[in-house]
C-alpha positions in Angstrom: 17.7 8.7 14.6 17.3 6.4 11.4 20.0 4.8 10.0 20.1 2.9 6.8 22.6 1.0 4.0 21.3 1.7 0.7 22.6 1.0 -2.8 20.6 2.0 -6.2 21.4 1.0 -9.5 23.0 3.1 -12.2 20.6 5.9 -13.3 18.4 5.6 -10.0 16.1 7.7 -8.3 15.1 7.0 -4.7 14.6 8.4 -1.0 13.9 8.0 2.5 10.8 10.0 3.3 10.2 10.7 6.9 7.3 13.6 8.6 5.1 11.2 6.2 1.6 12.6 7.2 -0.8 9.7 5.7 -3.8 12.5 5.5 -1.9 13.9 2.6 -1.3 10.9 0.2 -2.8 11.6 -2.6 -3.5 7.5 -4.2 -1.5 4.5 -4.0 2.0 5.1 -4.3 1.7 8.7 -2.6 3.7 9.5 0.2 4.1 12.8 0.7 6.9 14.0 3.8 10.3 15.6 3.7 12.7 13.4 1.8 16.0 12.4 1.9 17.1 12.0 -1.8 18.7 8.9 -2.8 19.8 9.1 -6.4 22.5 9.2 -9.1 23.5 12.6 -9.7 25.1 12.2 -12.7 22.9 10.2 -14.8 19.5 10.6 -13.0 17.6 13.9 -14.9 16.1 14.9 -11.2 19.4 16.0 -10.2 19.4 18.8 -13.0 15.9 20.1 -11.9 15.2 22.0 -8.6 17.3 25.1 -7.6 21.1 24.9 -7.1 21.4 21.5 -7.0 18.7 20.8 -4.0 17.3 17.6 -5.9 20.9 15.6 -5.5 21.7 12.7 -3.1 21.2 13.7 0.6 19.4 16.9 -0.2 16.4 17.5 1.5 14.4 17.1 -1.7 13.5 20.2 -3.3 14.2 22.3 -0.2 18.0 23.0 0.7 20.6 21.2 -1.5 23.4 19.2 -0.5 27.2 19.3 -1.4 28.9 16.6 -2.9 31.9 15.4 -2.2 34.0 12.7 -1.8 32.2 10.8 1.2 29.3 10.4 -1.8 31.2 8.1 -3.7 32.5 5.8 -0.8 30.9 2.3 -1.0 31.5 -0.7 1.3 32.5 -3.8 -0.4 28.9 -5.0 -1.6 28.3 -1.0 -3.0 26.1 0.5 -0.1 26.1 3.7 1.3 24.6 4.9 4.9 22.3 7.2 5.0 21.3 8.7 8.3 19.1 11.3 9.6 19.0 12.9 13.3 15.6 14.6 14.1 15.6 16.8 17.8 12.8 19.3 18.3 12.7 21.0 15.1 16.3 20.3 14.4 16.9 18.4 11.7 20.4 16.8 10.5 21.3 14.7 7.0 24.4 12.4 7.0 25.3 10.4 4.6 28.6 7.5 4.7 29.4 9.3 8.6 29.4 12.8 7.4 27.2 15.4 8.0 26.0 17.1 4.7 23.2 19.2 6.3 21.1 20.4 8.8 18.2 22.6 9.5 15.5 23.7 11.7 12.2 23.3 10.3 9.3 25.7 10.5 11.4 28.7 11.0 10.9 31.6 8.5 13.6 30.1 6.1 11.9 26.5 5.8 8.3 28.4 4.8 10.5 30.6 2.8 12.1 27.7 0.9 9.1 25.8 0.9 7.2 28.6 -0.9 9.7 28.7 -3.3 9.5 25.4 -5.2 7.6 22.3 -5.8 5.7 22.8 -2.1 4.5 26.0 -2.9 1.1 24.7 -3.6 1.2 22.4 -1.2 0.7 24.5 2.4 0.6 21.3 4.2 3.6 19.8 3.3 5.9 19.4 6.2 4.4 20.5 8.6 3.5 17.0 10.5 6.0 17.2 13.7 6.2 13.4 13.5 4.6 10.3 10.8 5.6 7.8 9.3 9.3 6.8 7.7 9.0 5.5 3.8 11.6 3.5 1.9 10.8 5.2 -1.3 10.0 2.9 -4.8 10.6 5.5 -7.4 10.1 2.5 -10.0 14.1 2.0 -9.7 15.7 -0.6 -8.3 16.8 -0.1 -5.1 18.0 -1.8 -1.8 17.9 -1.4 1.9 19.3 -3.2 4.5 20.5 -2.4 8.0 17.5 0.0 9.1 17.8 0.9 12.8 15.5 3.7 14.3 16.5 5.0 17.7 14.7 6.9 19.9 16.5 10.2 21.0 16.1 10.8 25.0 14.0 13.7 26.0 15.2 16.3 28.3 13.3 15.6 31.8 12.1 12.0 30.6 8.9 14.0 29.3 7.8 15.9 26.5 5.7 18.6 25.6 4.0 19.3 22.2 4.7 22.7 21.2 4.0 22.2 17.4 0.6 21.7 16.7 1.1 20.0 12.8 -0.5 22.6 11.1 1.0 26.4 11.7 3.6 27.9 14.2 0.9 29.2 16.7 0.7 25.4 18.3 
């Protein structure tokens, strides 16, 4: 589980990147991993692109879109939002402000499905790390973090077993 306040400026474009597989960077500044958008759908550009609004705040970016409503526009007092996300197995869950906007299960037939169907579809190795690092994205916006926590999630048994070898579904 990570869970993060953040609070961008007026036009913004930002995200918390986690799966991060630093093989796949691609210069300084690169980090490539599935994203959860951070950005200000009505006067950021991004939020126009992509497919049915799946480039907007708490989407998974470029991948399966997120509603909005009126949770998106709840700030605390100094204009920060939480953002959390929830990662079991291949489970995967987007909050944002203590509601949850999304979830998924990557590497099932839908996720290569989306994946081939937008910005990733050139990109086979795109999020298919299983685990990597987390990235505070600096889109050249200001933006700002504060309260990061990272929990670990107990696993069934107290052990765990690979079954997803990072690179296709026969791991």
């Amino acid at each position: 589980i990570l869970k993060v306040d953040f609070k961008i400026t007026e036009g913004a474009n930002s995200g918390i990147k986690y799966f991060v597989d630093p093989d796949m960077n691609q210069g300084e500044g690169s980090a490539i991993g599935c994203e959860f958008q951070i950005l200000d759908d009505e006067l950021h550009p991004d939020a126009k692109l992509g497919v049915k609004g799946n480039r907007t705040q708490g989407s998974l970016y470029d991948l399966i879109p997120s509603p909005n409503g009126e949770w998106d526009n709840l700030c605390d007092a100094d204009g920060f939002k939480t953002a959390m996300v929830v990662v079991m197995g291949n489970h995967v869950e987007h909050w944002l402000n203590g509601e949850k906007i999304l979830e998924f299960e990557a590497w099932t037939d839908d996720w290569f499905e989306r994946k081939g169907s937008g910005k990733w579809a050139h990109a086979p190795e795109y999020g298919l790390a299983s685990e990597g690092v987390i990235c505070l994205q600096d889109h050249g916006d200001p933006a700002s973090f504060k309260n990061i926590k990272i929990r670990p999630l107990p696993h069934k048994g107290g052990q765990t077993e690979n079954l997803f070898n990072g690179k296709d579904l026969t791991g």
